[in-house]
N, C-alpha and C positions, 0 to 999 in steps of 0.2 A: 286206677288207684285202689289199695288196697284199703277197706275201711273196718277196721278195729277197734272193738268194744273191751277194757276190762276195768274190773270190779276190784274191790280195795286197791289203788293203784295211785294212793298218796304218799305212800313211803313202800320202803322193804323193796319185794320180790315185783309185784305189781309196779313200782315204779320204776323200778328200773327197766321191765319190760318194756314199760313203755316207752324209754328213752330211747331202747337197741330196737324196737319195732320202728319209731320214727327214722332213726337212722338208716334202715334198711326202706323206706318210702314210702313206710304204711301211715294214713289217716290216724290219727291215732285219737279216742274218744279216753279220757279218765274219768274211770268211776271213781265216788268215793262218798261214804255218810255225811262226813264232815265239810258243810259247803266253805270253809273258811281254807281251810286246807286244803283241800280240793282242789281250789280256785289257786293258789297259790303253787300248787306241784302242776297244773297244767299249764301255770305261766311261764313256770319253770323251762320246762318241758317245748313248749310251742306246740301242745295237745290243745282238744277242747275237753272241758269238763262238763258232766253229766252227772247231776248228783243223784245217788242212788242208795240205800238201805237193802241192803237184800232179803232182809227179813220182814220187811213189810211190802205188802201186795201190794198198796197204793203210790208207795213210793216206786218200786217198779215198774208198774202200769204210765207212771208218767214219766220214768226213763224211757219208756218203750216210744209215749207220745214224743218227747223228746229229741228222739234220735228219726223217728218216722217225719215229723218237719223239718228239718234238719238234712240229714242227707236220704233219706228212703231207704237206706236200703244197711244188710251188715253183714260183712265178708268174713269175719275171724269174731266169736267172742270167747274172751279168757273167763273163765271164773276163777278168780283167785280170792277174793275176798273170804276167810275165814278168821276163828279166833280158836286158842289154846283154852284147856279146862284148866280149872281152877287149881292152884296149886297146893292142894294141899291132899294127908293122903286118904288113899283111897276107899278105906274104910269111912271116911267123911263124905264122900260125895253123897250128893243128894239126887232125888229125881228130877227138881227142879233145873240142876244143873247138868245134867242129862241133856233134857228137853231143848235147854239155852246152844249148848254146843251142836246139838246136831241138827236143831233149827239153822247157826250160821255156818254150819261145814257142808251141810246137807241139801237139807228141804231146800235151802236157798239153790242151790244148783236145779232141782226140780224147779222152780220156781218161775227163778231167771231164762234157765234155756225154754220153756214153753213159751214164756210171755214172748221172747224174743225171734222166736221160729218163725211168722209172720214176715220179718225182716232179713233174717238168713236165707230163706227161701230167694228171695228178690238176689240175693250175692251176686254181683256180675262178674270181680275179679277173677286171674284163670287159677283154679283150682279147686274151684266151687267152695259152699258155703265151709266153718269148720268151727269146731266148739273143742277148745284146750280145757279141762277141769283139773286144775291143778292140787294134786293130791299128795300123797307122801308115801316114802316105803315104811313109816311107821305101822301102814295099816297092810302093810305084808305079813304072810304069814311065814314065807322064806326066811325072809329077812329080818326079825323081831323074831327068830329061833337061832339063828347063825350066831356062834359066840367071837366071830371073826367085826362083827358088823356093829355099827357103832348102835345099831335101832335096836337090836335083844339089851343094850343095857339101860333104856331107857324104861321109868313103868309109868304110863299117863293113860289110863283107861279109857277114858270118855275119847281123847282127842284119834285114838288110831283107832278105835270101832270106825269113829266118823271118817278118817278115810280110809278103811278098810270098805267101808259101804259105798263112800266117794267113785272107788273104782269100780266099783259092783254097777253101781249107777252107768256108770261111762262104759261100761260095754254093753249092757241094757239099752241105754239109749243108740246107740252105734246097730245095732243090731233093729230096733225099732224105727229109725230113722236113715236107712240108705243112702240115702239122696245129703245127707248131711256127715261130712266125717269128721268122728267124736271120740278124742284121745285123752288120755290125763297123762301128766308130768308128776313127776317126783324130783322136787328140786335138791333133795340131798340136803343133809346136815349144813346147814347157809345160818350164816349168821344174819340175824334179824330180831324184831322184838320180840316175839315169839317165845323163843330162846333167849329173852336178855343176852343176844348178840354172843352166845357161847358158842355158835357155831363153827366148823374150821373151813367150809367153804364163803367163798366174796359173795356178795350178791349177783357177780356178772355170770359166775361160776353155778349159782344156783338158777338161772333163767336160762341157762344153755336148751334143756329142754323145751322148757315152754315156749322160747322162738323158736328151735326147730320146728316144732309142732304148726305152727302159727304161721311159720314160711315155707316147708316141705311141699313137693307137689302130690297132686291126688294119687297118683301110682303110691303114696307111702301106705299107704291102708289105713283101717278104723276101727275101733276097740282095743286099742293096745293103753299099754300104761309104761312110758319109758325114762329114764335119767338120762344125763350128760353124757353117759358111757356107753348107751345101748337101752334094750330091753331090759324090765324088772323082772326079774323071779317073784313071783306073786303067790 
């Protein structure tokens, strides 16, 4: 049995994953801040819920205890959990809201997947350990140039540094960690809160990637960053 970890996964892109991860056989763990929510998308669901902040250490350290009483051990974790910069423009932003976004687009991914390595290493299912960091082609630089592409007409400073670094990250670690294979997803223009649901992809449409990623076998490789279509131009 497959045992999988993810992070914001009480609504949107994370929850849905989780529901097509369950269906395909995997264990499925829901993260999520909010233990009220939480508890109630993984009742939904027939997950178990693991309440988790990504941006606090202590709250992590005891998803980690958590999940190590619990089942031992963790075959797949998604980082999905992040948040959009503030709306307004860009001339406004602050450093403080700097720091807030890429604390939970970011540092959280640092964060999470260290604490959680201890656990991945034990992975028993076949395909060995694997860590999805789900990122966006907002933080391409192909693609937020391309006037064909819906990402060049979007301007949100803070949110596509953060995964433009997201992916920087995920081939960093891929590359640092062998033994562990470490992909991000770019879910496409998906309608979710994010976007006040302007998105022209379903949710089911935007998690293509990230279960691929989540159920591909190990021949797929490590360090890539892919959509529903293929490979991203990065």
């Amino acid at each position: 049995m497959t045992i999988t970890f993810i992070t914001g996964a009480n609504k949107g892109l994370g929850y849905e994953a989780a529901r097509r991860l369950i269906e395909a056989g995997h264990t499925v763990l829901l993260g999520a801040r909010d233990a009220d929510r939480g508890r109630a998308a993984a009742d939904e669901l027939g997950a178990r819920f693991v309440r988790i902040d990504v941006t606090d250490d202590a709250s992590v350290e005891a998803a980690v205890a958590d999940i190590a009483a619990h089942e031992g051990s963790l075959d797949v974790l998604i980082n999905n959990a992040g948040v959009m910069q503030p709306l307004v423009p860009a001339e406004q932003l602050r450093g403080a809201d700097a720091l807030a976004v890429f604390d939970a687009n970011v540092v959280s991914i640092l964060r999470v997947t260290n604490a959680f390595l201890p656990l991945l290493r034990r992975a028993a299912a076949p395909g060995g350990p694997r860590i999805v960091n789900v990122s966006s082609g907002m933080g391409s630089l192909a693609l937020t140039h391309d006037p064909e592409r819906v990402e060049s007409q979007i301007v949100a400073p803070l949110y596509t540094a953060s995964k433009a670094a997201v992916t920087m990250l995920t081939t960093q670690y891929a590359k640092a960690l062998p033994e562990v294979r470490v992909n991000a997803a770019d879910p496409g223009y998906t309608a979710t809160d994010l976007n006040g649901n302007r998105g022209t992809q379903t949710v089911t449409e935007g998690t293509d990637a990230i279960v691929t990623l989540a159920t591909e076998p190990a021949a797929a490789g490590t360090g890539r960053i892919i959509d529903r279509f293929g490979p991203v131009r990065w």
